[in-house]
C-alpha positions in Angstrom: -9.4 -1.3 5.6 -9.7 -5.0 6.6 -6.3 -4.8 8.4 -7.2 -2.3 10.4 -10.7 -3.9 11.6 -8.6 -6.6 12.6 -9.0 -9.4 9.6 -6.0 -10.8 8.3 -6.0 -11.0 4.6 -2.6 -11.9 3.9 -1.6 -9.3 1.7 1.6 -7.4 2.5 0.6 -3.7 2.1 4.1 -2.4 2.1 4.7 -4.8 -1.0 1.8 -3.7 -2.3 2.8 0.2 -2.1 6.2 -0.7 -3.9 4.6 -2.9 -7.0 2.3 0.0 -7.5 5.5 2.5 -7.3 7.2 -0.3 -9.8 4.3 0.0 -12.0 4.2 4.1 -11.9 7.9 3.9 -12.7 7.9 1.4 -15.4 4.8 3.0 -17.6 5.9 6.6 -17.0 2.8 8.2 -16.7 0.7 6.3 -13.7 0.6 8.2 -10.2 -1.3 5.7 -8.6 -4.8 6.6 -7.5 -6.5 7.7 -3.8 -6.1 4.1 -2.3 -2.0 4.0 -3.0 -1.6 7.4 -1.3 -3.6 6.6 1.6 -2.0 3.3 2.2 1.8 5.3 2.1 0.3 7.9 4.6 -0.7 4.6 6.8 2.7 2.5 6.6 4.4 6.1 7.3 2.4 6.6 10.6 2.4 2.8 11.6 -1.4 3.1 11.2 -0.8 -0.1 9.3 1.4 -3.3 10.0 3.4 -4.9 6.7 2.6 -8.0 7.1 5.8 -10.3 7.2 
């Protein structure tokens, strides 16, 4: 990911996790794909900073 190759690009990834959680919650039926469950795995490790 960007982040991780050092660019900033300003998006919060932690927020990001929780709208896509928001989303799964609110339609019912979405589990999110690949990407959300690889970013979770990162912000669990501290592989990834939040951005603040």
């Amino acid at each position: 990911m960007l982040n991780q190759m050092g660019f900033d690009t300003g998006i919060d990834l932690g927020k990001l996790a929780a709208a896509a959680d928001l989303v799964a919650e609110l339609a019912g039926n979405c589990e999110g794909g690949n990407a959300s469950a690889w970013i979770k795995r990162q912000l669990e490790k501290g592989d990834l900073a939040s951005a603040s």
